[in-house]
N, C-alpha and C positions, 0 to 999 in steps of 0.2 A: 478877842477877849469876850465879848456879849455872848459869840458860837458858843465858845467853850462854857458859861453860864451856862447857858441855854440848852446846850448835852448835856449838863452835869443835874440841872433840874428835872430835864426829864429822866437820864440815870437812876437818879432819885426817888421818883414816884413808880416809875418800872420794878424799883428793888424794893419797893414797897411792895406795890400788888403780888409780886410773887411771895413777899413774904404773907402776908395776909394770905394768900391763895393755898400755901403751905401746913400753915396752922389751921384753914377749915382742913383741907383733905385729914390731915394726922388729927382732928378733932372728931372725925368722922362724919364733917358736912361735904358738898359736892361744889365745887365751882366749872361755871360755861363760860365762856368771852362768848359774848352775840355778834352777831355779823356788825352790828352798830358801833361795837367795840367797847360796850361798856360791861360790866361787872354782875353776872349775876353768880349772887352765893347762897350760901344755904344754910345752918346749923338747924338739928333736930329743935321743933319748935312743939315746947308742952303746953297744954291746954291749960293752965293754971291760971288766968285772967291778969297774968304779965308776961307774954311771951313774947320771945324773940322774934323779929321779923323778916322774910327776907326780902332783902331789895331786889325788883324785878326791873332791866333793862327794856326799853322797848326794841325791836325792831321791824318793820315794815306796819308800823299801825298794830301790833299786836305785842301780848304777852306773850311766853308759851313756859309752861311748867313740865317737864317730865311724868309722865304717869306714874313711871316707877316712884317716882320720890311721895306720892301720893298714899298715903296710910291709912289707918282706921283710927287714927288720932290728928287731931285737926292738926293744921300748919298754917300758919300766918306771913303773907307776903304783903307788900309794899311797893305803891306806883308811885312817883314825883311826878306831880304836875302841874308846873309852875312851881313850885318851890311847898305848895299841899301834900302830904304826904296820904295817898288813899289807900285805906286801909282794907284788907278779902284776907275769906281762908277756903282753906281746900280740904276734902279731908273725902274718905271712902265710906261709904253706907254699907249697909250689914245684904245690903241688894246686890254690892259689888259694883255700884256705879259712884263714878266720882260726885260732889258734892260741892257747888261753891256759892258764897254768898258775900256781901260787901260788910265790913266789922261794925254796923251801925245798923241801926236800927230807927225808922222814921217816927214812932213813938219815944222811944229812952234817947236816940242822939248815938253820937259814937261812943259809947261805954261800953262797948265790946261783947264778945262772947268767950265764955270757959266750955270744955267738953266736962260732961258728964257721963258714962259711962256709953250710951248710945243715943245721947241729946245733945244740945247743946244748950245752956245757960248763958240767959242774959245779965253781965253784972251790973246793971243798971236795976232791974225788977226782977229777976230771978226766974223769970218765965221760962218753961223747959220747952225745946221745940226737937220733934226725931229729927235726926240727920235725914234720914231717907227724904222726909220731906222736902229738905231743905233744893233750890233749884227748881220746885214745883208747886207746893200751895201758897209761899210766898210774892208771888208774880204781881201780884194789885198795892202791896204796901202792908200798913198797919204794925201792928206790934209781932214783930217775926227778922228774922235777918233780913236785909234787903238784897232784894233778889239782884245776882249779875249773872247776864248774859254769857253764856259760853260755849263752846263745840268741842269734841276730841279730833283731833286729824294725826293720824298716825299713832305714835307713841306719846301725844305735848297732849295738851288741856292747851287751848287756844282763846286770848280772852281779847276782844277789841278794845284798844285803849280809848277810844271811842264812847266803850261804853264804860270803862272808869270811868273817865271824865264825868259823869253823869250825878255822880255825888260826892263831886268836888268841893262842892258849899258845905256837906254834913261834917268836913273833916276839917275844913279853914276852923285857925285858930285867934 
C-alpha cells in the first residue's frame, strides 16, 4: 500500500513536469533536464523591470545557458541558494558578445535593471549603463550592475555557482 502511494506521488509530479514542460515548448520557451535532474526552463523574458525569470538548475558547480537563447534583449535567470533566490541577466551587446551581470546593484540594492534600447536601466536611480560595457567596466563595484564572473565553453555561457553565491547577502530577504 505505502509502494503504491509512493508510485502514485511520484506518477504525479512526473505528469506534472511534462505538463509544465509542454506548455513552455507550445509557449515558445525551451526546457533542458540537467544531468542533476532538475528543471531548467525558459519563457522569453521582457526587459520591462518585471520579468519573468528563469530557474537555472545547477550541475557540477556551474550554470550553463545556451548561447542561442541569448538575444539582444535582456533575459533574467535565477540560482536557489539555500532557499536565496540570486538574481543575473544575460543579454548580447551590439559588439556581438554576450553580456552578464548580477540583478543588483552595490549602490541602489537588488531593484533590478530594465533594458533600454542599447542600456540598461536601473529601476532603483534610473542610471543608464551600455550593455557593451556591462562584464567589463563594472569589475570594482559601485553604482553599475554588479559584475559576475563567466566564460563561454562551447555553445553554454558558463557561470560558477561559486560565484553566485557571492551576492547571496544582496538578495536575502
Amino acid at each position: 500500500m505505502v509502494n503504491d502511494q509512493k508510485k502514485k506521488g511520484t506518477n504525479t509530479k512526473l505528469l506534472a513536469a511534462i505538463a509544465v514542460a509542454a506548455v513552455l515548448v507550445a509557449g515558445g520557451g525551451f526546457v533542458v533536464l540537467s544531468s542533476a535532474g532538475g528543471l531548467l526552463n525558459g519563457i522569453g523574458n521582457a526587459g520591462n523591470g518585471n520579468p519573468q525569470a528563469t530557474d537555472l538548475s545547477p550541475a557540477q558547480g556551474v550554470v550553463k545557458i545556451p548561447v542561442s537563447n541569448i538575444t539582444k534583449t535582456l533575459s533574467f535567470y535565477t540560482y536557489d541558494s539555500n532557499g536565496t533566490a540570486i538574481k543575473f541577466f544575460a543579454v548580447k551587446g551590439t559588439d556581438g558578445n554576450v553580456h552578464v551581470a548580477f540583478d543588483t546593484c552595490d549602490v541602489c540594492g537588488p531593484k533590478g535593471y530594465k533594458q533600454s534600447g542599447n542600456d540598461v536601466v536601473c529601476n532603483n536611480c534610473g542610471k543608464h549603463f551600455a550593455i557593451n560595457t556591462i562584464g567589463t567596466a563594472n569589475v570594482s563595484g559601485g553604482c553599475s550592475p554588479s559584475h559576475l564572473p563567466m566564460s563561454i565553453s562551447g555553445n553554454s555561457v558558463v557561470i560558477k555557482t561559486s560565484d553566485l553565491t557571492t551576492k547571496e547577502s544582496a538578495f536575502k530577504t
